[in-house]
C-alpha positions as CSV (number, residue, x, y, z in Angstrom):
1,X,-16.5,-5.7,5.2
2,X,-15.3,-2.4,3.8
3,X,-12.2,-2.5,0.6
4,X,-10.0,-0.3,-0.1
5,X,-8.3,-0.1,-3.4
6,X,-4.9,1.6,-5.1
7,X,-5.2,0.8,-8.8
8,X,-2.2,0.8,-11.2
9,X,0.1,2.0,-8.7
10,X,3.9,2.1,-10.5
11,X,6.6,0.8,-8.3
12,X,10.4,0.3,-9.1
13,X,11.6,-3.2,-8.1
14,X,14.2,-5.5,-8.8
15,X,12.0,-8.6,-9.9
16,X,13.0,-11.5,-12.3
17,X,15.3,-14.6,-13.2
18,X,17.1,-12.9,-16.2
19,X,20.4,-11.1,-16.3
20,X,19.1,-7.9,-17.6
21,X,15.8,-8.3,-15.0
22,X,18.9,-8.5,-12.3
23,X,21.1,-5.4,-13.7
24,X,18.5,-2.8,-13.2
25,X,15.1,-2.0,-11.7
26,X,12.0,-2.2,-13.7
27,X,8.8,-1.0,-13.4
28,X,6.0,-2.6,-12.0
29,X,2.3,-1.9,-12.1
30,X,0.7,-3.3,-8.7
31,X,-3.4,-3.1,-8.2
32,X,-4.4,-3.7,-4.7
33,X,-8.0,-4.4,-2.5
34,X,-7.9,-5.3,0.7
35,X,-10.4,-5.3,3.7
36,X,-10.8,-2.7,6.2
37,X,-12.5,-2.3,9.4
38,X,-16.3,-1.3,9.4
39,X,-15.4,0.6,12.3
40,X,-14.1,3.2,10.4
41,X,-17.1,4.4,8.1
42,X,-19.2,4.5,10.9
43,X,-17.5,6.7,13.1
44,X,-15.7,8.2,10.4
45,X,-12.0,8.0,12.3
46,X,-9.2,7.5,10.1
47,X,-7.6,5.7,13.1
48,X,-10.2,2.7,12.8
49,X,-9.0,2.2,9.1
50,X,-5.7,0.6,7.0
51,X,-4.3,4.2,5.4
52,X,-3.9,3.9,1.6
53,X,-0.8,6.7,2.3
54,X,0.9,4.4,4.8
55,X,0.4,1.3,2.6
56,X,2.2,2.6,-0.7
57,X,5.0,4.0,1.3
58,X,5.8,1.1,2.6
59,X,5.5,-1.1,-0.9
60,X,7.8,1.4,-2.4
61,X,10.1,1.1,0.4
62,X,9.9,-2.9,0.6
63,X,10.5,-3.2,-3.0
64,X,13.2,-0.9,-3.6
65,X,15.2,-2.5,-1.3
66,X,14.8,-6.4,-2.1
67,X,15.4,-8.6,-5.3
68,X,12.5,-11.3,-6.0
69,X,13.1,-14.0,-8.9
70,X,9.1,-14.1,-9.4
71,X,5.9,-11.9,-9.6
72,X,4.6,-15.0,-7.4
73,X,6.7,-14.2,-4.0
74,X,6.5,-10.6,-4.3
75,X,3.3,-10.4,-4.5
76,X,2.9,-13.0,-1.5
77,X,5.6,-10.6,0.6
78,X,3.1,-7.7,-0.3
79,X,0.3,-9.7,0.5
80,X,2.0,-10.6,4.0
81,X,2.8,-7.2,4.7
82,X,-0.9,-5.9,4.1
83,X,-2.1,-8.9,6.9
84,X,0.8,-8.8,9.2
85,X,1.7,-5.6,9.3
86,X,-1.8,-3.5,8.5
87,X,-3.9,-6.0,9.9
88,X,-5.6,-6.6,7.1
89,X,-8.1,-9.7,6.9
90,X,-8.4,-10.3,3.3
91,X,-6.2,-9.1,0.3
92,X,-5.8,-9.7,-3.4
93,X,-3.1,-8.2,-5.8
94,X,-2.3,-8.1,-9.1
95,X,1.2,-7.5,-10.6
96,X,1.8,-7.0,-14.0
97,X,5.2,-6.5,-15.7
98,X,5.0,-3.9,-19.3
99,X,6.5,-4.4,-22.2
100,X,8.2,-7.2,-20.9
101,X,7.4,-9.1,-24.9
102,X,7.4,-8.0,-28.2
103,X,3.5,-7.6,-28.9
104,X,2.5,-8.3,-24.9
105,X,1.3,-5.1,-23.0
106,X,1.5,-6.8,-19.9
107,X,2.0,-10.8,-18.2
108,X,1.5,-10.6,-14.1
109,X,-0.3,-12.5,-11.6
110,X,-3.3,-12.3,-9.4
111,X,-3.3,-13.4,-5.9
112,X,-5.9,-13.3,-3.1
113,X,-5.3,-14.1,0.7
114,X,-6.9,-13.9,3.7
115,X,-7.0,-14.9,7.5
């Protein structure tokens, strides 16, 4: 199986259980690998592949739209998306909110699915 990663993408997304995490948007870093057809090094058709493009369009869209108390069910509704909706068959993520303590550069989660 071939990956395909999108490292330290920054997305804006309405995440968290705290009044100020609800007033506003914050800024998310999101990591991503997930598995792609052979098919699609071999014959070299973009069409045989899961387009990176595509993929962080729809994140940003998802996520600017939707509220999520926890890292751990957006990163699952990402996760879904990538093997519903790409076709993915296996996918892991890590999400990691910034400055979000005094002294902490970053707390997130890691989560990897497949078929």
């Amino acid at each position: 199986m071939d990956f395909i990663f999108i490292d330290d993408m920054r997305v804006e997304a309405h995440v968290g259980i705290f009044e100020r995490e609800k007033a506003a948007p914050q800024t998310l870093e999101l990591s991503l690998t997930f598995g792609v057809p052979d098919a699609a090094a071999q014959n070299d058709d973009i069409e045989q592949t899961i387009r990176y493009d595509a993929v962080i369009e729809r994140i940003r869209a998802e996520l600017a739209t939707r509220h999520f108390n926890l890292l751990e069910t957006l990163g699952e509704y990402v996760i879904g998306l990538l093997l519903d909706e790409f076709g993915a068959p296996w996918v892991k993520i890590s999400i990691a909110k910034m400055g979000i303590m005094k002294g902490v550069r970053r707390v997130g989660v890691q989560i990897e699915r497949s078929r």
